[in-house]
Biopython code that builds the backbone (N, CA, C, O; Angstrom):
import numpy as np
from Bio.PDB.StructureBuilder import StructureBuilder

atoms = [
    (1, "UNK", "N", (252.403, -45.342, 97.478)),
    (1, "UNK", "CA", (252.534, -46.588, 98.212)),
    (1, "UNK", "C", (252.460, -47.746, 97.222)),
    (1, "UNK", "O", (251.776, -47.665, 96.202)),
    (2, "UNK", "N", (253.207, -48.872, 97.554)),
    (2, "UNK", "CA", (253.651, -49.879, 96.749)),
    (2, "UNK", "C", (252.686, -51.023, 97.454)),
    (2, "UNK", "O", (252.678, -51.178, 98.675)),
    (3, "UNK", "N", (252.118, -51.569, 96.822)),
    (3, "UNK", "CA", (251.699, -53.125, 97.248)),
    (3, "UNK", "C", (252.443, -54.303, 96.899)),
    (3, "UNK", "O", (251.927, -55.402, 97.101)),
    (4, "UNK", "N", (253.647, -54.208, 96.377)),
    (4, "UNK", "CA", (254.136, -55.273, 95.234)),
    (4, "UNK", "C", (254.869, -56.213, 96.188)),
    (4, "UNK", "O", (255.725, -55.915, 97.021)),
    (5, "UNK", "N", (254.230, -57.708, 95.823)),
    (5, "UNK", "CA", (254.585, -58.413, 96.923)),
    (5, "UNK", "C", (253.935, -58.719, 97.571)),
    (5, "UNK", "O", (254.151, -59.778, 98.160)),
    (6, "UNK", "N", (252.927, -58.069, 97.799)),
    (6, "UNK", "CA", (251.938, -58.526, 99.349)),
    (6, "UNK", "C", (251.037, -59.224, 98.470)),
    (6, "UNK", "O", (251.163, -59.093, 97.253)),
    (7, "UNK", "N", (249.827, -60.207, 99.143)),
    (7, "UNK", "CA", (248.854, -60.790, 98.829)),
    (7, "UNK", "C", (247.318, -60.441, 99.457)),
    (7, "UNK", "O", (247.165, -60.232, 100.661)),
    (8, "UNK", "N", (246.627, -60.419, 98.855)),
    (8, "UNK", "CA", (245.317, -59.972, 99.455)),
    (8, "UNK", "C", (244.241, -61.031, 99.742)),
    (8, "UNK", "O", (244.429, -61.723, 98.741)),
    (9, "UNK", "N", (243.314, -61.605, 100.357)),
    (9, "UNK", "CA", (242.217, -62.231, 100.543)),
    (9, "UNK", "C", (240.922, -61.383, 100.152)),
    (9, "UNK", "O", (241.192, -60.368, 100.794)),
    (10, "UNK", "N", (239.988, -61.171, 99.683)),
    (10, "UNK", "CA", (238.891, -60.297, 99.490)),
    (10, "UNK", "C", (238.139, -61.141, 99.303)),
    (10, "UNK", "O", (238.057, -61.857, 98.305)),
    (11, "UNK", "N", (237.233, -61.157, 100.653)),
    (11, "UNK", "CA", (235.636, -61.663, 100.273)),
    (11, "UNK", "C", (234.432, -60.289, 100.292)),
    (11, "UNK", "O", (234.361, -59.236, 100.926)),
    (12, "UNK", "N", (233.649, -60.905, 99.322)),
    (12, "UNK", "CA", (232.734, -59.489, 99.333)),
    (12, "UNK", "C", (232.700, -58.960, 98.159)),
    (12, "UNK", "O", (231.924, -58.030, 97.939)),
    (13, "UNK", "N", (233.759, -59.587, 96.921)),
    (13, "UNK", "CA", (234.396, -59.191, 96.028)),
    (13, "UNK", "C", (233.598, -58.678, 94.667)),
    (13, "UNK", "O", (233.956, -58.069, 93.659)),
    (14, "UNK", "N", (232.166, -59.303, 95.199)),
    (14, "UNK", "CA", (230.957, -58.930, 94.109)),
    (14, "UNK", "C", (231.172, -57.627, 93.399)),
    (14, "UNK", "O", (231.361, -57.327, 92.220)),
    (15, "UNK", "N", (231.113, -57.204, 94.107)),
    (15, "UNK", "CA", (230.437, -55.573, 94.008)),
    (15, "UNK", "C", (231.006, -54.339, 94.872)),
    (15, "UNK", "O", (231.760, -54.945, 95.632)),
    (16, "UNK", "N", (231.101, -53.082, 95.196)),
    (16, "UNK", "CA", (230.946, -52.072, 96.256)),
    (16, "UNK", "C", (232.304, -51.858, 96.819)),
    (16, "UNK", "O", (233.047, -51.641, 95.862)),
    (17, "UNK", "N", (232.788, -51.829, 97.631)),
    (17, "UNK", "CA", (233.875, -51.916, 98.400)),
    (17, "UNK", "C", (235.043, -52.898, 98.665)),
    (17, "UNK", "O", (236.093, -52.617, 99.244)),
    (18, "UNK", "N", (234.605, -54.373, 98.027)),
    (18, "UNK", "CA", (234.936, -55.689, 98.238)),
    (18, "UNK", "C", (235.974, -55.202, 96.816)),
    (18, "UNK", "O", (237.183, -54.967, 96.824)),
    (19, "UNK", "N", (235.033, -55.164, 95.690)),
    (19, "UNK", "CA", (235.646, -54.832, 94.534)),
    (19, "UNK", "C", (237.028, -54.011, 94.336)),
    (19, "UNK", "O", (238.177, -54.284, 93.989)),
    (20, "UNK", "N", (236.292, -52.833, 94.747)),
    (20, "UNK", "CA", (237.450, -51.932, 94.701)),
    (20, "UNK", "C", (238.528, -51.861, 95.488)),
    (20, "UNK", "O", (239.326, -50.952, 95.257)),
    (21, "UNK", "N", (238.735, -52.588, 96.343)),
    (21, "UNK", "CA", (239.763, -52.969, 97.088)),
    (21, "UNK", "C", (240.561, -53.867, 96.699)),
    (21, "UNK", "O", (241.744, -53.862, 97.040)),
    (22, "UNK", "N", (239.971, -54.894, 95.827)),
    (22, "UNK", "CA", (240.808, -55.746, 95.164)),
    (22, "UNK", "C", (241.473, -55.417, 94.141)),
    (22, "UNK", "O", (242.616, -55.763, 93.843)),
    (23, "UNK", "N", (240.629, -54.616, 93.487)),
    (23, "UNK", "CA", (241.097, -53.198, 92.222)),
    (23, "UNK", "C", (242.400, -52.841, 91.872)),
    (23, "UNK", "O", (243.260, -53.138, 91.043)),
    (24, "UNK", "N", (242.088, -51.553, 93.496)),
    (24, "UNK", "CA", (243.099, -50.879, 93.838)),
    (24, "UNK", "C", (244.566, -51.622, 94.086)),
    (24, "UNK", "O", (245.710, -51.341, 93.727)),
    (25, "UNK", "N", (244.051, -52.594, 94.792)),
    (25, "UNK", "CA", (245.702, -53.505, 95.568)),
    (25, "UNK", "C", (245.828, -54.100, 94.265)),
    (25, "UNK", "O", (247.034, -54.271, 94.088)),
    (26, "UNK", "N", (245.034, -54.589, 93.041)),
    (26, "UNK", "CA", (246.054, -54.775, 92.022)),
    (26, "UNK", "C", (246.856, -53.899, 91.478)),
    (26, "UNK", "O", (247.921, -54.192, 90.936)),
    (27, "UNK", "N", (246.232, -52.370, 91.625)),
    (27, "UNK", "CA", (247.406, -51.422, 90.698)),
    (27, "UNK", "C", (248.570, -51.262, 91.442)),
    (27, "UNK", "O", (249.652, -51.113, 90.876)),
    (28, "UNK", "N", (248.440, -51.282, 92.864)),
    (28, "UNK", "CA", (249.403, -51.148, 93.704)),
    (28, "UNK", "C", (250.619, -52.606, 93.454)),
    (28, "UNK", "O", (251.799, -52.583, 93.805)),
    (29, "UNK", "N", (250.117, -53.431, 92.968)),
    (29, "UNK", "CA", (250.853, -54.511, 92.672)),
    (29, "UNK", "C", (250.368, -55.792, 93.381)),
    (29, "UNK", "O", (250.761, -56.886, 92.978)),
    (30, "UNK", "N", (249.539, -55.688, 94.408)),
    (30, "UNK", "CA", (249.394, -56.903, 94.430)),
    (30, "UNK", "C", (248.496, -58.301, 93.980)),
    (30, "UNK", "O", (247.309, -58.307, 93.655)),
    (31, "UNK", "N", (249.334, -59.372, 94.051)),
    (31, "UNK", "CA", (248.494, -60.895, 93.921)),
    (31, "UNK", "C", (247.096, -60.467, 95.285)),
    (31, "UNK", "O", (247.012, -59.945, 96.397)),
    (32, "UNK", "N", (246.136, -61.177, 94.134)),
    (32, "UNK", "CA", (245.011, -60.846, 94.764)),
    (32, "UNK", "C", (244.098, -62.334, 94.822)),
    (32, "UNK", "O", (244.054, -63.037, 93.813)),
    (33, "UNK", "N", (243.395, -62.732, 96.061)),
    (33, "UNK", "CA", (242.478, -63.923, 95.692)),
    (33, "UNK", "C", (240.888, -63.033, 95.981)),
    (33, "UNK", "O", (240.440, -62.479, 96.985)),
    (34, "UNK", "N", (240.437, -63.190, 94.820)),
    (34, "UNK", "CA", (238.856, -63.076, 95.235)),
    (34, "UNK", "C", (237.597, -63.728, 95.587)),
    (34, "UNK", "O", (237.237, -64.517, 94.713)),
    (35, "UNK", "N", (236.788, -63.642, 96.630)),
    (35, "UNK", "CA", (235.639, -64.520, 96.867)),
    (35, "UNK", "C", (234.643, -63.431, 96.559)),
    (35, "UNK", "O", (234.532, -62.232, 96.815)),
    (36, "UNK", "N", (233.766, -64.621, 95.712)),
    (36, "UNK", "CA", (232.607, -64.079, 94.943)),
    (36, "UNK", "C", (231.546, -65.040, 94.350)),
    (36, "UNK", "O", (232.016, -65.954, 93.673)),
    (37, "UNK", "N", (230.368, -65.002, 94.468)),
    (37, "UNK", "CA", (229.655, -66.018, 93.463)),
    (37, "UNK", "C", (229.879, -65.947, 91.964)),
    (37, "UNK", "O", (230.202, -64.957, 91.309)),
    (38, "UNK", "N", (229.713, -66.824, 91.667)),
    (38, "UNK", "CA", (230.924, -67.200, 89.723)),
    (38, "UNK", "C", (230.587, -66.233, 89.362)),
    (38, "UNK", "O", (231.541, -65.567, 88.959)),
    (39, "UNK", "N", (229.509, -65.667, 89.265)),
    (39, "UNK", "CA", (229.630, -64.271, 88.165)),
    (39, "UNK", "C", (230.036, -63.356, 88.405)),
    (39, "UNK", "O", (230.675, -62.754, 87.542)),
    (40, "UNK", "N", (229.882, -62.870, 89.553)),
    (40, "UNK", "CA", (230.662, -61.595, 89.920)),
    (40, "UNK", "C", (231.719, -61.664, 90.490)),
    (40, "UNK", "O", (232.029, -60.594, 91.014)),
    (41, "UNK", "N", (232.848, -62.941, 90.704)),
    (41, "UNK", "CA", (234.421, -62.955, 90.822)),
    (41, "UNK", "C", (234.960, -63.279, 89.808)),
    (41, "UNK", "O", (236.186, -63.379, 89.772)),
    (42, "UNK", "N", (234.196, -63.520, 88.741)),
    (42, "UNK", "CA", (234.673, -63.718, 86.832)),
    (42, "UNK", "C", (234.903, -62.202, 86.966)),
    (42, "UNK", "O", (235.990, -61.696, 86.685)),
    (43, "UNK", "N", (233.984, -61.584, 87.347)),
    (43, "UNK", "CA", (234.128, -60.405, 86.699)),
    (43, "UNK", "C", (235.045, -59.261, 87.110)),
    (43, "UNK", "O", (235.723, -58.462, 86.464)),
    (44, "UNK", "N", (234.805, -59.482, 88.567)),
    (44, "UNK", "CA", (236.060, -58.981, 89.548)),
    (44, "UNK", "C", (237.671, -59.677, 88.904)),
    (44, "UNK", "O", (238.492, -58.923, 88.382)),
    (45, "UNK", "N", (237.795, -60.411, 88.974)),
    (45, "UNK", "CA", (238.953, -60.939, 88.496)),
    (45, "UNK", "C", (239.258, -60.456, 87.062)),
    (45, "UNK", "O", (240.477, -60.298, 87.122)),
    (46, "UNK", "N", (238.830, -60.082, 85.640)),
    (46, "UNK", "CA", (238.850, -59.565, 84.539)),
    (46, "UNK", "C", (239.189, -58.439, 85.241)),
    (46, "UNK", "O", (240.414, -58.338, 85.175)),
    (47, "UNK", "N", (238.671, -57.444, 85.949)),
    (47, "UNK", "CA", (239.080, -56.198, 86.473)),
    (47, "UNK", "C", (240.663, -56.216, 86.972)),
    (47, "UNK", "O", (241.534, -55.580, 86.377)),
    (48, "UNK", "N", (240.879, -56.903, 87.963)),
    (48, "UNK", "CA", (241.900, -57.174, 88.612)),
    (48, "UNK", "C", (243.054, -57.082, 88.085)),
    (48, "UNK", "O", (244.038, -56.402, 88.379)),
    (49, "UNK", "N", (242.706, -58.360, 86.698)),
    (49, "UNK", "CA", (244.045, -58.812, 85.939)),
    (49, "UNK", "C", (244.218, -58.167, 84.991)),
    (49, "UNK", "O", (245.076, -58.567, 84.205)),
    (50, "UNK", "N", (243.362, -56.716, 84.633)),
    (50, "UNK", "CA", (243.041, -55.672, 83.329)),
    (50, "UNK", "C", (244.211, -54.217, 84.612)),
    (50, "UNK", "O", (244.734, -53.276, 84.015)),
    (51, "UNK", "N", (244.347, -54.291, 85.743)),
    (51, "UNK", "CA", (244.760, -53.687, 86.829)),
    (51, "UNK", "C", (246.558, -53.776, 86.395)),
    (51, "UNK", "O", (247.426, -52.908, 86.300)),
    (52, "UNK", "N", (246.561, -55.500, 86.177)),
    (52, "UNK", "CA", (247.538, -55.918, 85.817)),
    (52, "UNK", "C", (248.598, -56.929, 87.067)),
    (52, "UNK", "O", (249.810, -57.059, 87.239)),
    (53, "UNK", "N", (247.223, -57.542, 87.806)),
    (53, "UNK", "CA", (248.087, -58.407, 88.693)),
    (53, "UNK", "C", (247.480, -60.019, 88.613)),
    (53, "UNK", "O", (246.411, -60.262, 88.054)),
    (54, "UNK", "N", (248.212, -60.932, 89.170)),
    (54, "UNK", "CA", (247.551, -62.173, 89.294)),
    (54, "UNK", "C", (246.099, -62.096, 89.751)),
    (54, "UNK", "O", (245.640, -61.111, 90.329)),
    (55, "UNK", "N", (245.478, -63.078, 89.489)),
    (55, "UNK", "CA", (244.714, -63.100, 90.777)),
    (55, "UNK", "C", (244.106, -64.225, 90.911)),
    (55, "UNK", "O", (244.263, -64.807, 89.837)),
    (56, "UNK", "N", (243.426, -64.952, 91.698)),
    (56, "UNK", "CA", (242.740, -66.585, 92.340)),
    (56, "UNK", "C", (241.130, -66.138, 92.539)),
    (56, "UNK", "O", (240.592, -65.075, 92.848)),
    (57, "UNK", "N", (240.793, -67.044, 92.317)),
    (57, "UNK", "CA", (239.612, -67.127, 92.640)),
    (57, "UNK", "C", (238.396, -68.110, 93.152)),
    (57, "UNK", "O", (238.025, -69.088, 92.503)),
    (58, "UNK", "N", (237.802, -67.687, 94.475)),
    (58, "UNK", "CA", (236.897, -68.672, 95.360)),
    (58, "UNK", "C", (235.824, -68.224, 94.760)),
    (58, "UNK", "O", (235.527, -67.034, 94.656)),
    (59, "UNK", "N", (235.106, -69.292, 94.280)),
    (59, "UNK", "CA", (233.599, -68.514, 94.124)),
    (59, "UNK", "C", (232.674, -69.426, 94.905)),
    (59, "UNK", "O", (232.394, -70.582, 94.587)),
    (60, "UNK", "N", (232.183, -68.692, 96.087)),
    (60, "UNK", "CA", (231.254, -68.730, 97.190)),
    (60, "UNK", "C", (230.127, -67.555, 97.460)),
    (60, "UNK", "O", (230.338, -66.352, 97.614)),
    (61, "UNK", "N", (228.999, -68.185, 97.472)),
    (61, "UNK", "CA", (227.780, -66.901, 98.076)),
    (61, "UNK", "C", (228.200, -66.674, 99.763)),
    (61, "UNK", "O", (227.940, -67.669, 100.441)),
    (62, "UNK", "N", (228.484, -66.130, 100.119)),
    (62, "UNK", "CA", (228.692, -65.901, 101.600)),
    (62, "UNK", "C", (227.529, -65.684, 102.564)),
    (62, "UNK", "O", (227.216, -65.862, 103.742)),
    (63, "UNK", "N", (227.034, -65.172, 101.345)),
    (63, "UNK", "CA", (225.338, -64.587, 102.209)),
    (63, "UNK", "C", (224.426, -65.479, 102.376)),
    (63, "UNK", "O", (223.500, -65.186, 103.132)),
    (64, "UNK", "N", (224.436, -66.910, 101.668)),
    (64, "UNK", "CA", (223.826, -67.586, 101.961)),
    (64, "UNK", "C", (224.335, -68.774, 102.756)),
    (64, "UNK", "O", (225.468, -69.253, 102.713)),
    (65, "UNK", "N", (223.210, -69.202, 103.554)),
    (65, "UNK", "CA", (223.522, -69.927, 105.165)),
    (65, "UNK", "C", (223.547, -71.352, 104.496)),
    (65, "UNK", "O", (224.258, -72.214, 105.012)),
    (66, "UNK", "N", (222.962, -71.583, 103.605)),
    (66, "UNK", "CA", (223.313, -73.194, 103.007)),
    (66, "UNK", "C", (224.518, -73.615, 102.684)),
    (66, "UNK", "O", (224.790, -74.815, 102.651)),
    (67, "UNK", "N", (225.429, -72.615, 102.391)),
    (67, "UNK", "CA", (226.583, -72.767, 101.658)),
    (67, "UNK", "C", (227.613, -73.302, 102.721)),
    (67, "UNK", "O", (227.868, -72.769, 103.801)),
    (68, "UNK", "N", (228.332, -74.829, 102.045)),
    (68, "UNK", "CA", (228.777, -75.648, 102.761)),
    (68, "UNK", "C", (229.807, -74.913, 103.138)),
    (68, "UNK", "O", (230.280, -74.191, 102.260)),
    (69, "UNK", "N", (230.304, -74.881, 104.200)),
    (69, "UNK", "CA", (231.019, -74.165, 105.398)),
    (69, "UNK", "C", (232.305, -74.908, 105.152)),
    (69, "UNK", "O", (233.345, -74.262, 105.024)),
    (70, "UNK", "N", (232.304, -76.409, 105.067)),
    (70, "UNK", "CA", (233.484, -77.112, 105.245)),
    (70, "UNK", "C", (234.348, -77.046, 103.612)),
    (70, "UNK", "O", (235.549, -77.129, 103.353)),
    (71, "UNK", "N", (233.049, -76.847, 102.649)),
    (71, "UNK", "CA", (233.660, -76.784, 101.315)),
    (71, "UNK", "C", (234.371, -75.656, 101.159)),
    (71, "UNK", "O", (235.220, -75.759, 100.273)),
    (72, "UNK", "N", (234.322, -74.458, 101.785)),
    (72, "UNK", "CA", (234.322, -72.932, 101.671)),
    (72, "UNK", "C", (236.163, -73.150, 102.118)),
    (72, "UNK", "O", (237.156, -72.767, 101.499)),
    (73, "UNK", "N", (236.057, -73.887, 103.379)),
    (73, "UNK", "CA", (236.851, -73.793, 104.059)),
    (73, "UNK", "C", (238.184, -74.465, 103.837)),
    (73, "UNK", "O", (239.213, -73.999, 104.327)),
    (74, "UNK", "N", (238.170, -75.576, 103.089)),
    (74, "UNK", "CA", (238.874, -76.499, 101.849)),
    (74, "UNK", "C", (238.851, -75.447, 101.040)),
    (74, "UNK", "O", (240.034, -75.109, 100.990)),
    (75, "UNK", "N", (238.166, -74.635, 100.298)),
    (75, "UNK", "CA", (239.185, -73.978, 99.344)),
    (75, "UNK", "C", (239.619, -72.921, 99.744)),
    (75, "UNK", "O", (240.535, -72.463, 99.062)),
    (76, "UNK", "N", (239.332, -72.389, 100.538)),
    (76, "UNK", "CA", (240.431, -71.088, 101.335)),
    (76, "UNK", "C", (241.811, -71.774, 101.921)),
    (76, "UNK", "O", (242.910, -71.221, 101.954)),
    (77, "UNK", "N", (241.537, -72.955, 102.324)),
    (77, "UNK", "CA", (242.784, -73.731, 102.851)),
    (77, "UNK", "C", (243.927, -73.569, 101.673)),
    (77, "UNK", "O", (245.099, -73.261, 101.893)),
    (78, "UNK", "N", (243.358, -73.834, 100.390)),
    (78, "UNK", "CA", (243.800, -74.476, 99.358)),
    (78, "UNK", "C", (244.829, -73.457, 98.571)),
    (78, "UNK", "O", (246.042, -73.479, 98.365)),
    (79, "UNK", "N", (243.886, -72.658, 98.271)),
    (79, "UNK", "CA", (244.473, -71.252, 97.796)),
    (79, "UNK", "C", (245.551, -70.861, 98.963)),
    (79, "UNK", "O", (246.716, -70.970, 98.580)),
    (80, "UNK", "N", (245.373, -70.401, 100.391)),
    (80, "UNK", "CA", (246.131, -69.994, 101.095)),
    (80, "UNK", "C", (247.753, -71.157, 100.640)),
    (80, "UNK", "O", (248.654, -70.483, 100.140)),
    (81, "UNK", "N", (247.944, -72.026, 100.723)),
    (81, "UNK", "CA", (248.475, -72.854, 101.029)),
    (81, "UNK", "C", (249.458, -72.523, 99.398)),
    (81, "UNK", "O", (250.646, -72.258, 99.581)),
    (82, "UNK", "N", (249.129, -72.537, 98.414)),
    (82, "UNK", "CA", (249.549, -71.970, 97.410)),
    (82, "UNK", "C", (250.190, -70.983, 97.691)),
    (82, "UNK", "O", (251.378, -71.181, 97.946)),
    (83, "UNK", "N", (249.612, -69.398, 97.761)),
    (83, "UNK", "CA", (250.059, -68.497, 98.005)),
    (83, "UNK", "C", (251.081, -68.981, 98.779)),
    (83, "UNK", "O", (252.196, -69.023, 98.261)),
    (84, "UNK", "N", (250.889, -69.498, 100.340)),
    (84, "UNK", "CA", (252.432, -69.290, 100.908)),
    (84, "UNK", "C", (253.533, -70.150, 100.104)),
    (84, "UNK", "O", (254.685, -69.979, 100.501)),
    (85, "UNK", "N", (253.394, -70.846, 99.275)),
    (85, "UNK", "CA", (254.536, -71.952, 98.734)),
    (85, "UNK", "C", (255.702, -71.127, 98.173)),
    (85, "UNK", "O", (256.689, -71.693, 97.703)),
]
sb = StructureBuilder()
sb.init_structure("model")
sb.init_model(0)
sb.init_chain("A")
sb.init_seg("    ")
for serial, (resi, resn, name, xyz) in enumerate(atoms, 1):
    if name == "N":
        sb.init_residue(resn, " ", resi, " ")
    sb.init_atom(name, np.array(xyz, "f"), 0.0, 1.0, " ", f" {name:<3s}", serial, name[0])
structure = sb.get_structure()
């Protein structure tokens, strides 16, 4: 199966399952955006683009309830809005 072409969203991207999903859909070919707190979507993303695909990156804690909602939401806008261009 081919991913090439498609685009992915991955939040979760830290670590575990989030990761490897973003991983995988890079070998498959696709542009990938990852959400992650800075260190671990630096690092996800080095993976990604070592996969050999683009990739974007949000860096947001998700898990935490302080984290401005409207800022989160401006840059998912932002990125999305790219991707479709």
């Amino acid at each position: 199966m081919t991913l090439s072409g498609k685009r992915f969203l991955v939040t979760g991207a830290a670590q575990g399952m989030g990761r490897s999903i973003a991983v995988e859909a890079a070998r498959q070919g696709a542009e990938c955006v990852v959400v992650a707190d800075l260190r671990a979507a630096n690092e996800t993303a080095d993976a990604v683009r070592a996969a050999g695909a683009r990739v974007h990156v949000i860096t947001a804690d998700l898990a935490r309830s302080e984290e401005h909602t409207s800022e989160l939401q401006s840059r998912l806008h932002l990125v999305c809005r790219l991707l479709l261009e």
